[in-house]
C-alpha positions as CSV (number, residue, x, y, z in Angstrom):
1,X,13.4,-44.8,3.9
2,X,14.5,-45.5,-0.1
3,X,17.1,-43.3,-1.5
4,X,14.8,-41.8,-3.9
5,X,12.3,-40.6,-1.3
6,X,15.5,-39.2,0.7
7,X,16.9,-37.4,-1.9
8,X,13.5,-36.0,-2.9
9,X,13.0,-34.3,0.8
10,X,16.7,-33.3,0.3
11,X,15.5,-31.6,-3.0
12,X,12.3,-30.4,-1.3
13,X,14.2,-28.3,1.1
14,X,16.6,-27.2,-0.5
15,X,14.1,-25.9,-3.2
16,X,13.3,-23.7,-0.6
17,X,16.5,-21.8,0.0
18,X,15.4,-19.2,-2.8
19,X,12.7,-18.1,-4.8
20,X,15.0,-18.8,-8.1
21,X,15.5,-22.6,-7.0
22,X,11.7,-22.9,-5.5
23,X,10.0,-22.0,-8.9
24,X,12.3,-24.6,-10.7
25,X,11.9,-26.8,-8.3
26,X,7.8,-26.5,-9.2
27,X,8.1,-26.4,-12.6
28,X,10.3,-29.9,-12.8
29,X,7.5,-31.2,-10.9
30,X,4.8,-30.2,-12.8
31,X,3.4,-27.1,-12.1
32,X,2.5,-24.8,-14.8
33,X,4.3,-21.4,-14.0
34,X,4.1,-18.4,-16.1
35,X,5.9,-15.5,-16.2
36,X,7.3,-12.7,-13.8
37,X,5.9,-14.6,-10.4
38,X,7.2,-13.6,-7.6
39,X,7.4,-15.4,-4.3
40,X,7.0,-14.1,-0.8
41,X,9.3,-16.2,1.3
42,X,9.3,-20.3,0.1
43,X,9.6,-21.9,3.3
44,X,6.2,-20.9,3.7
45,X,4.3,-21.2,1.0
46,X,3.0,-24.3,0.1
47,X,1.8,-26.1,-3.0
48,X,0.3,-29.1,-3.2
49,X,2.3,-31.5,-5.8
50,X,0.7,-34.5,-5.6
51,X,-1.3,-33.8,-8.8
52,X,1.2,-31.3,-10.9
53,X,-0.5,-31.0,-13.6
54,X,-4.0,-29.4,-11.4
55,X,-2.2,-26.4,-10.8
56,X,-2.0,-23.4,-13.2
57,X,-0.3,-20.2,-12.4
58,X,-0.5,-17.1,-15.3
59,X,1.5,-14.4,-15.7
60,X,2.4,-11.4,-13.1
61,X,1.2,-13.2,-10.0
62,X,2.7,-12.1,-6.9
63,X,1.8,-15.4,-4.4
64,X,2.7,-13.7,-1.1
65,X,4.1,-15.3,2.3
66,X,1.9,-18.3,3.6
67,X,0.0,-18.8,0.4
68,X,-1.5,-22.4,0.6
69,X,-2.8,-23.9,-2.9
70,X,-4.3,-27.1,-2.3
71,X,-5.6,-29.6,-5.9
72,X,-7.6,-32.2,-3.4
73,X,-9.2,-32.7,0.2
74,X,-8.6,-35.6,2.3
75,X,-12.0,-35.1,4.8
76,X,-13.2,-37.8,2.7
77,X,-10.8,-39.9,5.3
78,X,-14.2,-39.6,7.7
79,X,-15.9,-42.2,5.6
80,X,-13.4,-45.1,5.6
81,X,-15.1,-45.6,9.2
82,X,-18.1,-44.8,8.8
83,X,-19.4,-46.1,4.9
84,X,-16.5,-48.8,4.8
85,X,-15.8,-46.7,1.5
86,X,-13.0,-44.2,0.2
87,X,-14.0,-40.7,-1.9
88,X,-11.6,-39.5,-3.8
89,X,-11.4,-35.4,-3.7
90,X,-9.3,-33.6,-6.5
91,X,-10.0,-30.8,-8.6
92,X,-8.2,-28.0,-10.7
93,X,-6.9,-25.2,-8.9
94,X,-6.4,-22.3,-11.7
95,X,-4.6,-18.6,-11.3
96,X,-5.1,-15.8,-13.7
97,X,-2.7,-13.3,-15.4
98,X,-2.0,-10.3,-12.9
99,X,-2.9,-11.9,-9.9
100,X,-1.8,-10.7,-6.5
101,X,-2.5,-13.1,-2.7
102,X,-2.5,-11.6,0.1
103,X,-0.1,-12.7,3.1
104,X,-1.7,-16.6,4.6
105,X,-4.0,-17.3,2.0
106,X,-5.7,-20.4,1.0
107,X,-6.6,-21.6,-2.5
108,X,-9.1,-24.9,-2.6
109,X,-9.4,-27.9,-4.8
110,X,-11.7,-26.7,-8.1
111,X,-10.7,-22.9,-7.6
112,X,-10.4,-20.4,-10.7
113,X,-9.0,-16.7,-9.9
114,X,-9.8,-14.8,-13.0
115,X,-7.4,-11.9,-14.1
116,X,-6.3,-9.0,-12.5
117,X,-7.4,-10.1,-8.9
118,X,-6.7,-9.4,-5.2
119,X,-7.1,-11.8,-2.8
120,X,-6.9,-10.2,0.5
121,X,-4.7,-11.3,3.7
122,X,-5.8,-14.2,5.0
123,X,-8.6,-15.4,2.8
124,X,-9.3,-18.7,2.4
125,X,-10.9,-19.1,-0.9
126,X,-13.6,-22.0,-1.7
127,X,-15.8,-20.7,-5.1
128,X,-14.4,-19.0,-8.6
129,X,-13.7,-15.3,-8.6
130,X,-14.3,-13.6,-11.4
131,X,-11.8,-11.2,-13.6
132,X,-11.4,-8.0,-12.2
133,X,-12.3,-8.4,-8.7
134,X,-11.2,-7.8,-5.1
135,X,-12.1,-10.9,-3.1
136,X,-11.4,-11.2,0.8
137,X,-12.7,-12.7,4.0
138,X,-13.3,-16.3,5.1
139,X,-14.6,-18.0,2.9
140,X,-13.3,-15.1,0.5
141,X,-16.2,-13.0,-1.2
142,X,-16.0,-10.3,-3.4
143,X,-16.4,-6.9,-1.9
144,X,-15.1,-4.4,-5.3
145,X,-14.8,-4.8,-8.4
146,X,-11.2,-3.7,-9.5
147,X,-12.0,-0.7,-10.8
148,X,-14.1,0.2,-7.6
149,X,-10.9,-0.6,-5.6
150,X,-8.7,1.7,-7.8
151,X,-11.0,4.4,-7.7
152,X,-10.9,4.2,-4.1
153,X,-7.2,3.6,-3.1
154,X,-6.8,6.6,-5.5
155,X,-8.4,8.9,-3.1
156,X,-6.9,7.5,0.4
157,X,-3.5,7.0,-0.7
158,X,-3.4,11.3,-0.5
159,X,-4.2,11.1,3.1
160,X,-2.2,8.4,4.0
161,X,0.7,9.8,2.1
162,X,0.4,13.3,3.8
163,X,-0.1,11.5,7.5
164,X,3.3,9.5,6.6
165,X,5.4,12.7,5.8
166,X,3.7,14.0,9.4
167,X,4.3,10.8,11.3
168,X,7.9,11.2,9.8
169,X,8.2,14.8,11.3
170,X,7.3,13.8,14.4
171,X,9.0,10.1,15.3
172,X,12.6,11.0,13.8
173,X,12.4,15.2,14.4
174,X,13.6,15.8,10.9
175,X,11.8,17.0,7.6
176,X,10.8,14.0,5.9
177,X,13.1,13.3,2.4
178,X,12.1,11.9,-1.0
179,X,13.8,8.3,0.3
180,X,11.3,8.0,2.5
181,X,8.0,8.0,0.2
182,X,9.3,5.2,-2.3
183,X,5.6,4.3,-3.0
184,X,4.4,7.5,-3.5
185,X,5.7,8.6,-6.1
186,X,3.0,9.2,-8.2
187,X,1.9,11.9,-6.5
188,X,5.0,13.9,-6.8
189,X,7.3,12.5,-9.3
190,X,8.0,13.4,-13.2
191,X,10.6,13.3,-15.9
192,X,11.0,16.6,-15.5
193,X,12.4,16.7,-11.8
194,X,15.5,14.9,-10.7
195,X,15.7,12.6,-8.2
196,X,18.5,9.8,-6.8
197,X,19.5,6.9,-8.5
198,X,18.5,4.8,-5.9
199,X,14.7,6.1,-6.2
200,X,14.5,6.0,-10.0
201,X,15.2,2.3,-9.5
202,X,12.7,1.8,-6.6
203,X,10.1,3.4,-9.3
204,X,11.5,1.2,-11.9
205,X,10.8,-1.6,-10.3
206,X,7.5,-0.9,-8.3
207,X,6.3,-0.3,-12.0
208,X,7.5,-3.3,-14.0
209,X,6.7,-3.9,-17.2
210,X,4.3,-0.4,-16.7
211,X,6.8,1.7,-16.1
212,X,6.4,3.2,-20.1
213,X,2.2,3.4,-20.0
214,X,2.7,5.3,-16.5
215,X,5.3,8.2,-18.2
216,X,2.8,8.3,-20.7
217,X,-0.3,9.3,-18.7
218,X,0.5,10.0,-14.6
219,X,0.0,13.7,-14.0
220,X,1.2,14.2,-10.9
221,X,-1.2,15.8,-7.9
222,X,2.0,18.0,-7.0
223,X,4.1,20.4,-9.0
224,X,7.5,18.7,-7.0
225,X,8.6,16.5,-4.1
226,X,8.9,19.9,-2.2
227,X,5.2,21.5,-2.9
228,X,4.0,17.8,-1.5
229,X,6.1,18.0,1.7
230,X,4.5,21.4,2.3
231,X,1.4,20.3,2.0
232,X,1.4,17.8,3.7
233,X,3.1,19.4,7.0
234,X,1.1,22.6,6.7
């Protein structure tokens, strides 16, 4: 083994170690990374780097645990045996502005993921998805549009909220507490009612950069954290 290749694997690994290092790591090697990514956990997500400059990431992507973005296919290995020929197989792979994957996904030579898209757990996606779509399944198809999905989680996120408090109650035998429901806060939570320090940076941060929009508009579907807990345990 050369030195160079040596230290490269050396590099590779160590890349790894944290999400800081792993997206520099990308970036001296070609990738194009935007801004505010965030990355599940880098030993397994992996990114093909043989052709750098076929990958495109945009801003606010969130490429969860297990993604797999791949610029070329190697099937064409079949024909060397077969034709007495080699195919080459390469294509763009290309990721929108506010872009989440799901948990084991897989992104395919000549992909483009439009704008504000999910990819669900365990997709594997072979076509183009458009802006503002929910995509899932294998091979991934669209199944909402964004705003179909939003409209929806809108309404279950309510229930599932109230069956949390209740599931709470009933596991622990204590009154659920506003540490617990760091996700909901929507339905509970304004300027106007204090909460812990802790919390108001769990909300900061689930938000982002849309923490000032949502203070503009959310009106919350409870008065308090309290007239939500009695709801919800009534």
């Amino acid at each position: 083994m050369g030195i160079r290749i040596f230290f490269n694997r050396i590099e590779k690994v160590y890349s790894k170690t944290s999400t800081k290092r792993f997206e520099a790591y990308l970036k001296r090697r070609g990738i194009k990374i935007g801004k505010n990514i965030y990355w599940g956990t880098p030993k397994t997500i992996n990114i093909d780097l043989t052709r750098p400059c076929l990958v495109e990431i945009g801003n606010n992507v969130r490429i969860d645990t297990g993604t797999t973005i791949l610029t070329h296919d190697f099937g064409t290995y079949v024909f060397r045996l077969v034709y007495d020929d080699f195919v080459s197989a390469s294509a763009k792979v290309s990721i929108g502005n506010n872009v989440y994957l799901g948990q084991n996904c897989t992104i395919l030579k000549g992909v483009k993921i439009g704008d504000n898209c999910i990819i669900g757990t365990g997709s594997i996606v072979t076509k183009d998805i458009p802006a503002n779509s929910v995509a899932a399944g294998v091979p991934a198809k669209v199944i909402y549009s964004l705003d179909e999905y939003y409209q929806k989680r809108k309404k279950a996120c309510v229930e599932e909220a109230k069956a949390y408090a209740r599931e709470i109650q009933q596991y622990y035998g204590r009154k659920p507490i506003i540490d617990d429901f760091w996700e909901e806060f929507p339905l509970f939570w304004s300027q106007k009612e204090d909460i812990p320090t802790e919390f108001y940076k769990k909300i900061k941060f689930q938000l982002g950069p849309a923490y000032d929009n949502f203070i503009k508009k959310n009106i919350p579907l409870y008065a308090s954290f309290d007239d939500f807990i009695e709801d919800a345990l009534k």
